[in-house]
N, C-alpha and C positions, 0 to 999 in steps of 0.2 A: 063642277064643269071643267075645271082645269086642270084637275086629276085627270079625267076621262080624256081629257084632249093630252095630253103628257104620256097616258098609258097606251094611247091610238099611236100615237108619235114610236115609241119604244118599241113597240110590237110591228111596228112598218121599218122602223130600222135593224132590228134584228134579223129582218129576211132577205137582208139587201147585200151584196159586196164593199169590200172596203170603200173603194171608187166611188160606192153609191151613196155612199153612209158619208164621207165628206162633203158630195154635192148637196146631200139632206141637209148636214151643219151649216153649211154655209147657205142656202136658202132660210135656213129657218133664224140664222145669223141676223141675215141682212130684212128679212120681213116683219121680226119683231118691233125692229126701229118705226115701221109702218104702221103696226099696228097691234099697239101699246097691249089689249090683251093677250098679245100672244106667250106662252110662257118660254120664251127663249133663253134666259138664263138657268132654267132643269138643263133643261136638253143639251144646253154646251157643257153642265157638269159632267151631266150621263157621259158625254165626250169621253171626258174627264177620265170615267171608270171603263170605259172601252179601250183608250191608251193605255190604261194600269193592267188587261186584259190583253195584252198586245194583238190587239183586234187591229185599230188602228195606230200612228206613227201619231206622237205626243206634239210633235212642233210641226208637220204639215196639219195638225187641228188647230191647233195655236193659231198658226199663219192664215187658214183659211177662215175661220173665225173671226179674227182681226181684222182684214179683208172687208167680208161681209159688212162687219159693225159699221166700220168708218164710210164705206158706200150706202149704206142704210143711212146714216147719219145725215151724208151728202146731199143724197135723194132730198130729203125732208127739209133739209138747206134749201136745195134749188126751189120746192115748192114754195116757202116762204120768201125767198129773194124775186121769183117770178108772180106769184099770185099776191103777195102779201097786201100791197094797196087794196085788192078788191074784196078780200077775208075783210077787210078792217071800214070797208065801203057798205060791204052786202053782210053785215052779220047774220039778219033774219034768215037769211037763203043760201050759204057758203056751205056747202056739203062738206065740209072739213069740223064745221061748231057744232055738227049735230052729233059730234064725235066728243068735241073736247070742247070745253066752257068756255069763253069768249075772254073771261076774267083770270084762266092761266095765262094766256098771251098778254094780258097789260102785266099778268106780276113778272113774267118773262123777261119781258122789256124793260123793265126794271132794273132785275136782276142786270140783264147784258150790261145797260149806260153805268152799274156802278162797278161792274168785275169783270163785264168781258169777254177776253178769254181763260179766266180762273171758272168761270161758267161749263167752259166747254171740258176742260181738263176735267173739271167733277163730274161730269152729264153722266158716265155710266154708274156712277156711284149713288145716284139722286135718284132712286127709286119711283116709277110712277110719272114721272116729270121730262125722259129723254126725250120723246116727240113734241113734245113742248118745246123743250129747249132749243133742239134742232128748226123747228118751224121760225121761233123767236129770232135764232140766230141768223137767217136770214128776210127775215123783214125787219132787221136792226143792220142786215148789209155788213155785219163783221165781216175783216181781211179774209176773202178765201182762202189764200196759201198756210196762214198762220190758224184759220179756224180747223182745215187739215189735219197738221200738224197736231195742233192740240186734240179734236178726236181721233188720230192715230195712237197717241200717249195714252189716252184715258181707257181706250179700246184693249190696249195690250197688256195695261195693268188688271183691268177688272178679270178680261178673259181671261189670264192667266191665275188669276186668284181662283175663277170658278171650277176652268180645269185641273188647279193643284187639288181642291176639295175633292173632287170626282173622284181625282186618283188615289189620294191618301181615305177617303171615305167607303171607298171602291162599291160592292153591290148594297151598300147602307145609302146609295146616293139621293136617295126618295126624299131623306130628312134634309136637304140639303133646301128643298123648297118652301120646308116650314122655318128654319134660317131663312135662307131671305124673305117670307112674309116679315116676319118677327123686325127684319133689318130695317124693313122700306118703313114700316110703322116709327122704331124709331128714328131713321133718318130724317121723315116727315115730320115729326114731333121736334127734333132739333132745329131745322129752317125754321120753323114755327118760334118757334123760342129766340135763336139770332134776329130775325125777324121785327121780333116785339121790341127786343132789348135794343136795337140799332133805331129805330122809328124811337121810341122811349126817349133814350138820350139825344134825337136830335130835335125833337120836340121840347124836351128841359133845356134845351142848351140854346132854341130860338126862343123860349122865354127869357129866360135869363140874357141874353141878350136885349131885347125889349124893354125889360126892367132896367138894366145899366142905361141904355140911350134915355128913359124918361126920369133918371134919377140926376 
């Protein structure tokens, strides 16, 4: 299905003008943030090999990309700093959990009260997890200016990572999506593991505690 949606995408920006072909990036930039299936990270690569094709200008992609992300990001901010009470009220009925499990947003909140903003810095990197985080990050009410900030950084790093691939990968850009499946599996796999290992020792370390108070 997301081949087919990817190869629909390619074939609509192929018929388009430069002009049109950045407003397409940056739409599909900023909607992926929305809505977590979308495959946006191909498509900024494809970018990638369109600037290596000097179709389009390598840094108005950049910049418009980056753009997109961090308003994407924002968006999903605002929803959670404005709705969040009522998502966490109305779980049964919150047209948002029929989307995304109820149980990413506590491990979210989580994450934020122990990292943050090191949260937000990693979000594009966290495969699977940015609409989470971005919803999390504002019904945890993180500093707007500095939440910004840091998905402006995280934004400019990862796009720029997708569109070097593009360009150094150039019309091989296809395999670039079975890299990031491959990616998001093990990125997922590693939380998973920090995860256990942090919980673990804090568990040995409040018994052990325990033990020393009754000895």
């Amino acid at each position: 299905m997301a081949d087919q949606i990817v190869q629909s995408i390619v074939e609509w920006i192929s018929m388009v003008p430069p002009i049109g072909i950045y407003l397409i990036l940056f739409g599909i930039a900023y909607i992926e943030n929305l809505i977590p299936p979308m495959p946006g990270d191909v498509i900024v690569a494809f970018g990638g090999y369109l600037a290596a094709e000097s179709i389009i200008g390598l840094m108005p992609l950049w910049s418009a990309t980056v753009v997109a992300s961090v308003l994407g990001f924002m968006t999903m901010y605002w929803l959670g700093y404005r709705w969040g009470v009522q998502i966490e009220e109305n779980r049964e009925s919150h047209l948002l959990l029929r989307f995304i499990d109820y149980k990413y947003f506590k491990r979210g909140k989580k994450w934020m009260s122990r990292w943050g903003q090191g949260v937000i810095l990693a979000n594009r990197f966290l495969a699977g997890t940015r609409s989470v985080i971005s919803l999390t990050a504002g019904m945890s009410h993180l500093h707007i200016t500095r939440t910004v900030l840091s998905s402006f950084v995280s934004s400019m790093l990862w796009n720029a990572l997708l569109i070097g691939m593009g360009w150094v990968i150039r019309d091989n850009w296809k395999v670039i999506g079975e890299y990031l499946s491959n990616y998001g599996k093990v990125i997922l796999l590693l939380i998973v593991v920090v995860v256990s290992v942090k919980l673990y020792f804090e568990f040995y370390y409040k018994r052990k505690t325990k033990g020393s108070e009754k000895s």
